[in-house]
Backbone as a chain_set.jsonl record, in Angstrom:
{"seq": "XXXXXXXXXXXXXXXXXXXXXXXXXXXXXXXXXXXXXXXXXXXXXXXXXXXXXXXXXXXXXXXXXXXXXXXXXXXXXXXXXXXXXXXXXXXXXXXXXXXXXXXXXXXXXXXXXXXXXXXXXXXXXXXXXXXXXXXXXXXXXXXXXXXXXXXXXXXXXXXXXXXXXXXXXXXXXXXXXXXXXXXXXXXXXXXXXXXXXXXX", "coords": {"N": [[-9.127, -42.99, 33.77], [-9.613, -39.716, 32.487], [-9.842, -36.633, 35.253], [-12.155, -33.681, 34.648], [-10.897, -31.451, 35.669], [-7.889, -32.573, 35.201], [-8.243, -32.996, 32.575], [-8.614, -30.139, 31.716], [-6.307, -29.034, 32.967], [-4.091, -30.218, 31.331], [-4.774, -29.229, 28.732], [-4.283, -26.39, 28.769], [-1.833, -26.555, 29.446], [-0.629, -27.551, 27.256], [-1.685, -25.361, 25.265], [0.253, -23.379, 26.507], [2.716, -24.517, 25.237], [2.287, -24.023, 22.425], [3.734, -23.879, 19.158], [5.261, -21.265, 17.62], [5.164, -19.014, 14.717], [7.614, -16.779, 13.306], [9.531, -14.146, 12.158], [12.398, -15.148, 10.796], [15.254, -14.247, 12.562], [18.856, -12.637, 12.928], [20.023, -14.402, 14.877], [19.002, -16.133, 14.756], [19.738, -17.857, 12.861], [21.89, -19.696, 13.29], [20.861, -22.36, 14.905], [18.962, -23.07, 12.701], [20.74, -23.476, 10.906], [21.926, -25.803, 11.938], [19.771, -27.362, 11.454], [19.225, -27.806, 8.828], [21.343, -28.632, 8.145], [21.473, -31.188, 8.985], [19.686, -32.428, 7.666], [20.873, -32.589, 5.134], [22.907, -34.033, 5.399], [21.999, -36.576, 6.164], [19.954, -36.621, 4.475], [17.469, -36.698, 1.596], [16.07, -34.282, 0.737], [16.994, -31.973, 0.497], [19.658, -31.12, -2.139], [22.0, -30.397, -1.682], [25.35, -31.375, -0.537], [27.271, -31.098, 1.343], [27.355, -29.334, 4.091], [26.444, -26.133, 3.83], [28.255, -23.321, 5.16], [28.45, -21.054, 8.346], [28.149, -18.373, 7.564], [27.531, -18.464, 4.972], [24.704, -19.238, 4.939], [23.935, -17.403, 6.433], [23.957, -15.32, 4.627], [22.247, -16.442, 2.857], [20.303, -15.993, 3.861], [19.851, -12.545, 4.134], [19.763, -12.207, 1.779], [17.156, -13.595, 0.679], [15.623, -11.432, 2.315], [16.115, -9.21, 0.893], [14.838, -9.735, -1.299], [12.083, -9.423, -0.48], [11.009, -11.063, 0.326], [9.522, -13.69, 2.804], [11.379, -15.288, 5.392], [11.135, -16.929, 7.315], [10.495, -19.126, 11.076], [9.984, -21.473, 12.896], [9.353, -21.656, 16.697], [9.198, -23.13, 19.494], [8.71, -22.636, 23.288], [11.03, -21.221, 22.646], [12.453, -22.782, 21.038], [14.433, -23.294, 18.135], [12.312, -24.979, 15.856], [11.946, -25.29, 13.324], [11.692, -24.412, 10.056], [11.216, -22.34, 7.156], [11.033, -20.428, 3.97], [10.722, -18.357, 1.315], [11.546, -18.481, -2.252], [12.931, -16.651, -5.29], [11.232, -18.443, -7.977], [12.599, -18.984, -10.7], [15.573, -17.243, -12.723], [15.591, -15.195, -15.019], [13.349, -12.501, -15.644], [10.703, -13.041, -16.589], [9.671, -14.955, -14.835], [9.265, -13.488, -12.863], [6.951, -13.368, -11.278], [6.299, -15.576, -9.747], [7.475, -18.238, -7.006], [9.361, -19.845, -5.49], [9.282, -22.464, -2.723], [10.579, -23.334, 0.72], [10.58, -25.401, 2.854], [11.754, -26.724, 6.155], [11.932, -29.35, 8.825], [13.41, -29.722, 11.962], [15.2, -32.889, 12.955], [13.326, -35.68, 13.762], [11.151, -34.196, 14.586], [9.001, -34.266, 12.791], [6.02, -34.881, 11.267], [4.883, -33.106, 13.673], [2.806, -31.162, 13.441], [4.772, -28.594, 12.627], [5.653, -28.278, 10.19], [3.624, -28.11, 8.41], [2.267, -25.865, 10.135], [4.559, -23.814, 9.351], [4.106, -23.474, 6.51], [1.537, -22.436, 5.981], [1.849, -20.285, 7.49], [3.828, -19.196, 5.584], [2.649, -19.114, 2.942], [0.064, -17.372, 3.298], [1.745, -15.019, 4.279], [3.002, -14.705, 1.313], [0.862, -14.455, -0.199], [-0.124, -11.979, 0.139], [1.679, -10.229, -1.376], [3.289, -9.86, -4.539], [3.334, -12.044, -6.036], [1.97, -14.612, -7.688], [2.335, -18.046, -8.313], [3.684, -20.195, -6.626], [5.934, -22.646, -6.195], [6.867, -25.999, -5.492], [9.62, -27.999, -5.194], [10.273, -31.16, -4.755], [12.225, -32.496, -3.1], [13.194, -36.306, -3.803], [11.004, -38.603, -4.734], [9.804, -40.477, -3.075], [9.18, -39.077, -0.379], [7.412, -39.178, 0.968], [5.82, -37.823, 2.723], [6.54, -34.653, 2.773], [5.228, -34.448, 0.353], [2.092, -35.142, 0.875], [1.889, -33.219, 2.827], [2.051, -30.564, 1.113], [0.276, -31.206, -0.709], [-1.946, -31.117, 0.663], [-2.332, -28.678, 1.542], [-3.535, -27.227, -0.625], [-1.21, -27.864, -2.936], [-0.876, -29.255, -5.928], [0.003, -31.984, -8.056], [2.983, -31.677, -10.815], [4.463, -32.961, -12.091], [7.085, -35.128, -12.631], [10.76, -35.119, -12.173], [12.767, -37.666, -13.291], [15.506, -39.569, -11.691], [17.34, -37.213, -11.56], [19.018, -36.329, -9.635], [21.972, -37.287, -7.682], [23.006, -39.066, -5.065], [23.821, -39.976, -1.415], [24.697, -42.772, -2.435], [22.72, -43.416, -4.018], [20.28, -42.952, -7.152], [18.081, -40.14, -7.564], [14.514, -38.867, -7.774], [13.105, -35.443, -8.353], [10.268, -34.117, -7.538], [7.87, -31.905, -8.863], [5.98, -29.538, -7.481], [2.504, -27.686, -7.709], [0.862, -24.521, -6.99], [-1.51, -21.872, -6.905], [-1.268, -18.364, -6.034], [-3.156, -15.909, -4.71], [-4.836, -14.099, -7.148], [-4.165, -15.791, -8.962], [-3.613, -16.803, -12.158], [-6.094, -15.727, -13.209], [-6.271, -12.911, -13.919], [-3.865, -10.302, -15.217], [-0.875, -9.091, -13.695], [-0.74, -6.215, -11.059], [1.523, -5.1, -11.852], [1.87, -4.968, -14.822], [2.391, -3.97, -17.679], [0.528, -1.826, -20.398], [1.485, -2.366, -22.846], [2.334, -4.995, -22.278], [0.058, -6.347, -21.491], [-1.056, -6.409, -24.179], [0.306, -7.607, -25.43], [-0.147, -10.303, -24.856]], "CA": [[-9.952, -41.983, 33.09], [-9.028, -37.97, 32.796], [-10.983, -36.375, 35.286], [-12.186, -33.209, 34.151], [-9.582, -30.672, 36.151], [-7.038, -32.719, 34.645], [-8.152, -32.559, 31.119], [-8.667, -28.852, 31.361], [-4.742, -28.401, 32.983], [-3.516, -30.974, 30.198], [-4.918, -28.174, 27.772], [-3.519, -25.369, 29.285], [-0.095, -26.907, 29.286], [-0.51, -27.745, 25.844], [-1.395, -24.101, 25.004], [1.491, -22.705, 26.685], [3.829, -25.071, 24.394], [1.982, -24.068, 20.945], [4.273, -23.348, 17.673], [4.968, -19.868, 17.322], [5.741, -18.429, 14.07], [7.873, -15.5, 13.242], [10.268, -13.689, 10.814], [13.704, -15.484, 11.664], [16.792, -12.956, 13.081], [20.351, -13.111, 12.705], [20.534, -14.997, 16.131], [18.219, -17.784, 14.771], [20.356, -18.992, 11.72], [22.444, -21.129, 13.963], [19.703, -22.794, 14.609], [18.628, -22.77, 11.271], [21.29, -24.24, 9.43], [22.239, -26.944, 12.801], [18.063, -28.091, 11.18], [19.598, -27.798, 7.565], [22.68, -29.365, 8.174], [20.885, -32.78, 9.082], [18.935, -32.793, 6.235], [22.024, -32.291, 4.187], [23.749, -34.837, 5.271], [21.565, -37.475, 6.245], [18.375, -36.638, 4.107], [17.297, -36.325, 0.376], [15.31, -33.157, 0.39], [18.182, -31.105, -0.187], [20.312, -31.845, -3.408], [22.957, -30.32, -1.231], [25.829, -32.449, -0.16], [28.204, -30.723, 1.692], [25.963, -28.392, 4.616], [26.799, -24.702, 3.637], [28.322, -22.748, 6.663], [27.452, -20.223, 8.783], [27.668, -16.869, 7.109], [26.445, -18.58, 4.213], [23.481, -19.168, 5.803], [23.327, -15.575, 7.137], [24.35, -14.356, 3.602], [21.012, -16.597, 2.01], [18.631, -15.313, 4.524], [19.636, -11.925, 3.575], [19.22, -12.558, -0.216], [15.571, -14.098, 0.736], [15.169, -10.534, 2.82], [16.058, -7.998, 0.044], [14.035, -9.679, -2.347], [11.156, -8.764, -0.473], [10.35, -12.573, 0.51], [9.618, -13.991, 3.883], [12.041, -15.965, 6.044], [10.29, -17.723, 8.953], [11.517, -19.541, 11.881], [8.924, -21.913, 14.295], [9.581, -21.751, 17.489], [8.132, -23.247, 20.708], [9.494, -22.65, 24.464], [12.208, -20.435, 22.692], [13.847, -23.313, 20.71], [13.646, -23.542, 16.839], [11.928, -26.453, 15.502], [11.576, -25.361, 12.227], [12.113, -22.799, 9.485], [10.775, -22.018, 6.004], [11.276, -19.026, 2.89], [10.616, -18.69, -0.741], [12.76, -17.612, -3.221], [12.603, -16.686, -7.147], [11.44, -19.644, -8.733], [13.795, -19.106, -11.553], [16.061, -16.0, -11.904], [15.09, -14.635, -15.508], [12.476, -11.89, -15.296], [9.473, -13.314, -17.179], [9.532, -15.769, -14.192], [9.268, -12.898, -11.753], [5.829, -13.57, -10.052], [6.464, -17.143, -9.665], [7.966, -18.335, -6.395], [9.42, -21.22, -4.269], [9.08, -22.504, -1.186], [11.126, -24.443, 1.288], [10.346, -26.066, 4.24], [12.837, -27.848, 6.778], [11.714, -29.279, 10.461], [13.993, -30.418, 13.097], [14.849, -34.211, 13.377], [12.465, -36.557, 15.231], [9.931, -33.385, 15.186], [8.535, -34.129, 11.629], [4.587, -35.263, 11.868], [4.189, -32.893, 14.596], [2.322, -29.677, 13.167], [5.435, -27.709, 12.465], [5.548, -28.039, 8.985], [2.313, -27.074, 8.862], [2.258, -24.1, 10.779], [5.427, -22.999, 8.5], [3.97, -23.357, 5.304], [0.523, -21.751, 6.183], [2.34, -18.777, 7.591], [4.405, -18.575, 4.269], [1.52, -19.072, 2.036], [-0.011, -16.185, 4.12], [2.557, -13.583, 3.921], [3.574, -14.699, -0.299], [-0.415, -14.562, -1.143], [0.097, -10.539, 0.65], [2.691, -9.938, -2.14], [3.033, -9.425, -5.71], [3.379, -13.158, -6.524], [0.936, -15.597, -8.339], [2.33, -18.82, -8.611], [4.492, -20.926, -5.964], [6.124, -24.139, -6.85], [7.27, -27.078, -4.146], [10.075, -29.136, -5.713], [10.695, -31.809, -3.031], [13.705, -34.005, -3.244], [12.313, -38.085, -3.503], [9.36, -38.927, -5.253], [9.59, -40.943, -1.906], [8.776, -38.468, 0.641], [5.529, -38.786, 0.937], [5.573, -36.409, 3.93], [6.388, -33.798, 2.021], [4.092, -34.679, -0.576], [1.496, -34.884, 1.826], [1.923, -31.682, 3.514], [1.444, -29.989, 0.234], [-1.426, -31.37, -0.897], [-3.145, -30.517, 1.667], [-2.497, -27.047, 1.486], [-3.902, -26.832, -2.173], [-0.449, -27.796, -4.003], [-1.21, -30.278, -7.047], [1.316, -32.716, -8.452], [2.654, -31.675, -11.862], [5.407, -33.458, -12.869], [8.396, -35.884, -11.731], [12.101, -35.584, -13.086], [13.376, -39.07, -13.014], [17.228, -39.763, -11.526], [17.842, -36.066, -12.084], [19.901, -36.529, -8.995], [22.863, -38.526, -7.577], [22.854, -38.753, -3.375], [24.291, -40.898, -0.892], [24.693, -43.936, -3.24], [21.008, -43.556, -5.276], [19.45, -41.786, -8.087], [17.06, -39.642, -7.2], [14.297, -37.909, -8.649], [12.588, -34.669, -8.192], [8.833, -33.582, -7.521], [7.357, -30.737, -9.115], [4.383, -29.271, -7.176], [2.12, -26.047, -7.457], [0.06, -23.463, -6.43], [-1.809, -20.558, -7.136], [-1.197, -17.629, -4.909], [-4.328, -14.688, -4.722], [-6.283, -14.354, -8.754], [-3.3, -16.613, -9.88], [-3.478, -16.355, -13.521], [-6.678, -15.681, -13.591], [-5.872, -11.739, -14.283], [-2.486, -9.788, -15.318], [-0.266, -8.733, -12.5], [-0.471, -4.653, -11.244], [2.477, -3.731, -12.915], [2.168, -5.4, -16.115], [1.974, -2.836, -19.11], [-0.087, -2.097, -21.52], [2.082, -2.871, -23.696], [2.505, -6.261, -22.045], [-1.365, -6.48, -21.662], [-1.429, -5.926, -25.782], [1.705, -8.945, -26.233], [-0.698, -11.672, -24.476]], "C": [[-9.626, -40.589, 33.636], [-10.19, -37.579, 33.77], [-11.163, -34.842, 34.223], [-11.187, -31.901, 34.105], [-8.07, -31.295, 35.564], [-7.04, -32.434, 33.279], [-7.77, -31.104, 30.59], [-6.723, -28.334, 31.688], [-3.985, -29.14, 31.738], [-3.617, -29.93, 28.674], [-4.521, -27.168, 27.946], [-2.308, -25.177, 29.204], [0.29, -27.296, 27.872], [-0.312, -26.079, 24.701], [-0.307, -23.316, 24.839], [2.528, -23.148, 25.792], [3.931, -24.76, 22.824], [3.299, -23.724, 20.215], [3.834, -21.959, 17.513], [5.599, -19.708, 15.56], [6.422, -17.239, 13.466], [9.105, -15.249, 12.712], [11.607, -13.991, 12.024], [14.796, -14.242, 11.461], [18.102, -13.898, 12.734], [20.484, -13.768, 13.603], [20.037, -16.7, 16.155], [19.152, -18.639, 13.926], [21.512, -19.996, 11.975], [21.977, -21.942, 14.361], [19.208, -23.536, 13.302], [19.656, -23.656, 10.591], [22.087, -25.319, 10.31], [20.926, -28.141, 11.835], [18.623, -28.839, 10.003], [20.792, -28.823, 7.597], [22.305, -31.078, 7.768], [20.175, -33.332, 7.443], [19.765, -33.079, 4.943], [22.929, -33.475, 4.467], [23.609, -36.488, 5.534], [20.294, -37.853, 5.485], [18.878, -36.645, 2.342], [15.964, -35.105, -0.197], [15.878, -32.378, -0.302], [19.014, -32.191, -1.155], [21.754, -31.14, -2.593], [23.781, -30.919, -1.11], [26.975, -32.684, 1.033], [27.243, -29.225, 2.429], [27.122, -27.401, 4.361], [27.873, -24.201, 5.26], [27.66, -21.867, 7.343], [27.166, -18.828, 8.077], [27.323, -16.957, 5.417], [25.307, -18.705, 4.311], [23.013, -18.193, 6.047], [23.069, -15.21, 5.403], [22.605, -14.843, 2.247], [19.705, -16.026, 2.819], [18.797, -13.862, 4.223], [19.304, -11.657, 2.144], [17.927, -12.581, 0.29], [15.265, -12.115, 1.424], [14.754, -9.505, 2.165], [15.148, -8.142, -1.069], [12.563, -9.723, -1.862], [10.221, -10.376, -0.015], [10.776, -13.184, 1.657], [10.753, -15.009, 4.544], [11.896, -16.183, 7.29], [11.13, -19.043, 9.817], [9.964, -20.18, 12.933], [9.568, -22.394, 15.447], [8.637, -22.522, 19.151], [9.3, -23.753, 22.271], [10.674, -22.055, 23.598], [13.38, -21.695, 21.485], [13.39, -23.341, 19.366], [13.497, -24.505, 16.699], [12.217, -26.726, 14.245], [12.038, -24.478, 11.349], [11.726, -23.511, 7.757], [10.687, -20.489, 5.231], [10.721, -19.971, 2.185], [11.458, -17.84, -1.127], [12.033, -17.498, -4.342], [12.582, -18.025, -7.203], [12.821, -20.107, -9.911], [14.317, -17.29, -11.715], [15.76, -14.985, -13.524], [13.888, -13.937, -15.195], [11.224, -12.059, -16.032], [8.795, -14.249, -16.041], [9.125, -14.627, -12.448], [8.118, -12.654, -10.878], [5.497, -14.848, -9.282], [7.672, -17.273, -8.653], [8.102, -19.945, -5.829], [9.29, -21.325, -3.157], [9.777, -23.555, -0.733], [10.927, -24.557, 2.392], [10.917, -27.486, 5.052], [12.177, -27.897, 8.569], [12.962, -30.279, 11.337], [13.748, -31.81, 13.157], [14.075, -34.599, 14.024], [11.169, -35.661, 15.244], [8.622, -33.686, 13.815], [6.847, -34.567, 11.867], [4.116, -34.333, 13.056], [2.934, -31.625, 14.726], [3.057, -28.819, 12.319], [5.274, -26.93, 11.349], [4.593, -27.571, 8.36], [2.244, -25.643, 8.939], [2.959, -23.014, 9.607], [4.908, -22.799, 7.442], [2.924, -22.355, 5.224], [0.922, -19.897, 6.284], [3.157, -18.152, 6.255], [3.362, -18.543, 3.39], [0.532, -17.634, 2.331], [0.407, -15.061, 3.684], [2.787, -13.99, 1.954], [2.431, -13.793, -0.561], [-0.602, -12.615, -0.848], [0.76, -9.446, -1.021], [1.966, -10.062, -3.617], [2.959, -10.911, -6.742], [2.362, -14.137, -6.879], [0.696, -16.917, -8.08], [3.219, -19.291, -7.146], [4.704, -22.476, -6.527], [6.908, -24.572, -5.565], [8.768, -27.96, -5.313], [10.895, -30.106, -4.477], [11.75, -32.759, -3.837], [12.939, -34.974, -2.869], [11.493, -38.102, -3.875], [8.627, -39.595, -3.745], [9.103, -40.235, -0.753], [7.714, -37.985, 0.738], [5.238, -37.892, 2.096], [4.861, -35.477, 3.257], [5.477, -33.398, 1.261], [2.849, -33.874, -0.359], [0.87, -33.882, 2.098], [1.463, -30.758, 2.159], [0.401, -30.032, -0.391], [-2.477, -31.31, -0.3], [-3.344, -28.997, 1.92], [-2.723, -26.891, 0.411], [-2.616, -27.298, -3.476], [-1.167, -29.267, -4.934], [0.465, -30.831, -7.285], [1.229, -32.257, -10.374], [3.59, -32.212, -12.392], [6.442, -34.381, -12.06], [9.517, -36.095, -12.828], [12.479, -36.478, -12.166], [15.08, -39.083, -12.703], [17.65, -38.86, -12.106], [19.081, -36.181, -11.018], [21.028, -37.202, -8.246], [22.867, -38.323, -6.151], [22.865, -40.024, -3.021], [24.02, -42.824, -1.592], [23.259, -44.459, -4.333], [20.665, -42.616, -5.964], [18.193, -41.45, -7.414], [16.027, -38.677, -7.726], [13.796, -36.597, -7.668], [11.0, -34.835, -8.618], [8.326, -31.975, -7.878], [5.977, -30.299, -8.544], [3.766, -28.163, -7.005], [0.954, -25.445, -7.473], [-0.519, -21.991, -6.37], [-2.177, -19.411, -6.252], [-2.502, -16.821, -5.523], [-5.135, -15.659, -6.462], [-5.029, -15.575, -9.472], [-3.08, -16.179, -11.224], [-4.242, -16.096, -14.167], [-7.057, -13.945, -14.039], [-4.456, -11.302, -14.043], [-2.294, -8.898, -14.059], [-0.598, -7.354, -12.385], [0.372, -4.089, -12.04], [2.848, -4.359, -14.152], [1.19, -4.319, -16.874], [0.862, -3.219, -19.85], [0.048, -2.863, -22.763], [2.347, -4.523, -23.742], [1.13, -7.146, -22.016], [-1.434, -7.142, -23.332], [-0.632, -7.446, -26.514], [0.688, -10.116, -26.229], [-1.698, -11.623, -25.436]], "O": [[-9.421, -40.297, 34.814], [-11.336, -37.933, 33.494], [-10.495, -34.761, 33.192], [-10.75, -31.373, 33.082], [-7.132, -30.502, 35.488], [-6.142, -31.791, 32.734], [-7.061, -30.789, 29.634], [-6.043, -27.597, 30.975], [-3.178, -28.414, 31.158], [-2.77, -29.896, 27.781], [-4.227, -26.722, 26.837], [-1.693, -24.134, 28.984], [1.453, -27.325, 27.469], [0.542, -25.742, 23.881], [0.132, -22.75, 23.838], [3.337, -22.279, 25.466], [4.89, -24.971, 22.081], [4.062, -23.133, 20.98], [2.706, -21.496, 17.347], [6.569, -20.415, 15.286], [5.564, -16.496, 12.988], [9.892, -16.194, 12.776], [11.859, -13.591, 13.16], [15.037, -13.548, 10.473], [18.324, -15.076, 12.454], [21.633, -14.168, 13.412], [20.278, -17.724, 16.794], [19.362, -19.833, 14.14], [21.966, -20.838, 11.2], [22.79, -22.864, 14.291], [19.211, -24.766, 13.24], [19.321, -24.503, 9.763], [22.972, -25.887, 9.67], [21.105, -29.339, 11.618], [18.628, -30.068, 9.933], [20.85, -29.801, 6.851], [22.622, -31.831, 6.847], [20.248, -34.232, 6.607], [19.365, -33.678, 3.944], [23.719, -33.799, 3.58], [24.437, -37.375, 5.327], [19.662, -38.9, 5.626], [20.017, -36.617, 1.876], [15.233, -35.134, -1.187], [15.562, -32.02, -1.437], [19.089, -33.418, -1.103], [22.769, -31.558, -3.151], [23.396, -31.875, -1.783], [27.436, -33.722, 1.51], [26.662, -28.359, 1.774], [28.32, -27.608, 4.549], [28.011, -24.936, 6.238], [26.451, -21.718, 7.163], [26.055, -18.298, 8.071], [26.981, -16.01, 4.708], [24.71, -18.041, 3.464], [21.811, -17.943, 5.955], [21.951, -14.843, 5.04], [22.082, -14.17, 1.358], [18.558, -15.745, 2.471], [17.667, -13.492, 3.906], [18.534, -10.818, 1.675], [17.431, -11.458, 0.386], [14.494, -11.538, 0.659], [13.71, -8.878, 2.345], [14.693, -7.204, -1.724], [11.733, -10.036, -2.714], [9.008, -10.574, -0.095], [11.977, -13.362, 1.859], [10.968, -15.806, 3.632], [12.499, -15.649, 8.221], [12.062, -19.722, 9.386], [9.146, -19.461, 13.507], [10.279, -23.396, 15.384], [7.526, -22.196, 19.569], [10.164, -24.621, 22.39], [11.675, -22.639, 24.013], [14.573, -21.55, 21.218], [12.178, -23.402, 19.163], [14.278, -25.306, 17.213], [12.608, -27.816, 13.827], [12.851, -23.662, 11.785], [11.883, -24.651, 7.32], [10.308, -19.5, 5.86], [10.409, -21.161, 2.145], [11.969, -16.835, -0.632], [10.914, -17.966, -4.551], [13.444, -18.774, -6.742], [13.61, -21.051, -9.952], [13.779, -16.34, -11.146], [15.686, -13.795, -13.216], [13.151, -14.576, -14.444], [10.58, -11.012, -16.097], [7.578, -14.422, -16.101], [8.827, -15.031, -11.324], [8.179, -11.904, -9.903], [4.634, -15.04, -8.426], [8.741, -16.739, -8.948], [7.283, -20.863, -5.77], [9.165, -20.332, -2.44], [9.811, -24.61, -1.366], [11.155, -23.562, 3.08], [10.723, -28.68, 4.826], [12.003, -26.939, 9.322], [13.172, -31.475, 11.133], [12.609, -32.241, 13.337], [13.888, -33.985, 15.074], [10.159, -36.119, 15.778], [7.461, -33.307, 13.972], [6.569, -34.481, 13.063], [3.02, -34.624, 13.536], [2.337, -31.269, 15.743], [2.483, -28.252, 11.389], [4.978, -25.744, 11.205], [4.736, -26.536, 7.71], [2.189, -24.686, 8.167], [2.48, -21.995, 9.11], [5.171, -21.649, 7.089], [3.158, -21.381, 4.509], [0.595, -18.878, 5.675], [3.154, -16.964, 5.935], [3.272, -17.374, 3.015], [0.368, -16.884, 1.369], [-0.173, -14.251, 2.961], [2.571, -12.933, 1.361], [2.605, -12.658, -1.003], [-1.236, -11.996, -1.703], [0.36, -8.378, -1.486], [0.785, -10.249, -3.908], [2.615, -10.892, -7.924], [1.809, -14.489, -5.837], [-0.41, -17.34, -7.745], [3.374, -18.268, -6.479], [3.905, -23.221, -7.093], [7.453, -23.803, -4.774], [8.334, -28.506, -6.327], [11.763, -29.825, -3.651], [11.838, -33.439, -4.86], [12.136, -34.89, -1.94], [10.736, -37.366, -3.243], [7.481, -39.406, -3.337], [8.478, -40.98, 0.002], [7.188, -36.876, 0.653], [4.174, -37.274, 2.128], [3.666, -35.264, 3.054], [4.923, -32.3, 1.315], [2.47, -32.795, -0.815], [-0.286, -33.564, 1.818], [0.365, -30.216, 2.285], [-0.348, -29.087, -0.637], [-3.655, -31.422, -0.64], [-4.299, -28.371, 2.38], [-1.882, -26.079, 0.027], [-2.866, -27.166, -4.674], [-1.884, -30.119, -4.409], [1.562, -30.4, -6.932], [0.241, -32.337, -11.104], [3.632, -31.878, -13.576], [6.521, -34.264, -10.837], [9.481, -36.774, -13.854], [12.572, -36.421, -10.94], [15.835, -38.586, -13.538], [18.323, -39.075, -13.115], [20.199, -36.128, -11.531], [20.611, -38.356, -8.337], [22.692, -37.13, -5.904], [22.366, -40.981, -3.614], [23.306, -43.732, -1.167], [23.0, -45.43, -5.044], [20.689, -41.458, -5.547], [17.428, -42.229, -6.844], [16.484, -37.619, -8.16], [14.002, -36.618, -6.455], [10.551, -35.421, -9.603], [8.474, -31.036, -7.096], [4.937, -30.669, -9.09], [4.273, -27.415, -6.17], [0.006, -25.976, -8.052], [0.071, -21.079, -5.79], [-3.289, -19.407, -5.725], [-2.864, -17.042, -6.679], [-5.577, -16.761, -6.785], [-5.274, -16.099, -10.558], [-2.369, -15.195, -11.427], [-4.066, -16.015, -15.382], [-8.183, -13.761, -14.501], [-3.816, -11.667, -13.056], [-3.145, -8.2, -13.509], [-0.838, -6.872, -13.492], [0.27, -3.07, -12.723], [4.012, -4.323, -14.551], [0.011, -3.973, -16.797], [0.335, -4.321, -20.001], [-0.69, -3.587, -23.431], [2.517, -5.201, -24.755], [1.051, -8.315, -22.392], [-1.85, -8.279, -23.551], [-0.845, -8.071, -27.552], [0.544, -10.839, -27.215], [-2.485, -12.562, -25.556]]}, "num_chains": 1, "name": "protein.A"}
């Protein structure tokens, strides 16, 4: 049995270890796409198949930067665990308040918070922004993790494409899942016109 000086240092040391989150640097995305890599080549999250390199990697976290959309990095004791953005949902401009989100954790670390932490903090900074909508599309109907994790942060399930994908010897489908950032759709964006007001 804990006494009570132990419980209290057992919490202390726990403290010191928490999950930090914070806007990933150029120094993290080796890191970053070592996380990605795995997933890519042993997972079905990513439809990837072949892990990107490195200054592709650099070259998508700047994309995610200029468009004004977060790129996070969880860290604890200095090492990354984790990492999550959003992007344009789709790249026509009728689609332009409507965002994605991706979220990748470090082998072996999955169940531990991370994912968590990451999403919260992106949900966070999006709901800041000019954006409405977020959508999840998880690789596997199977990954109930994933799933999971979103539905607990408010996402809903709205759809499943069947054997849209082909990966390490199985069809695979896709999960559609989503979420309404700030008034959602329940009033027109700031910078929608009058004129655009007048269309709806």
């Amino acid at each position: 049995m804990k006494t009570k000086a132990k419980r209290k240092a057992g919490t202390m040391a726990k403290a010191k270890t928490e999950v930090t989150v914070e806007d990933a640097t150029e120094t993290d995305i080796e890191a970053v796409r070592e996380i990605y890599t795995h997933h890519v080549l042993n997972g079905l999250a990513s439809f990837e198949e072949e892990p990107p390199g490195l200054d592709e990697m650099r070259a998508r976290r700047a994309e995610v930067s200029r468009q004004g959309l977060p790129y996070l990095i969880a860290k604890r004791e200095g090492r990354v665990l984790g990492y999550a953005h959003a992007s344009p949902y789709r790249a026509r401009s009728a689609y332009r308040f409507s965002i994605e989100n991706s979220v990748y954790v470090r082998d072996g670390m999955a169940g531990s918070g991370i994912g968590g932490a990451l999403l919260d903090a992106l949900l966070a900074r999006c709901e800041k922004g000019p954006w409405r909508q977020m959508v999840a599309i998880i690789g596997d109907s199977g990954n109930e993790g994933s799933i999971a994790l979103h539905r607990s942060r408010g996402f809903h399930k709205v759809g499943t494409l069947r054997a849209v994908g082909f990966k390490r010897g199985r069809w695979v489908d896709t999960v559609f899942m989503q979420r309404e950032l700030g008034a959602g759709s329940a009033t027109l964006p700031p910078s929608a016109t009058s004129a655009e007001a007048q269309a709806s």
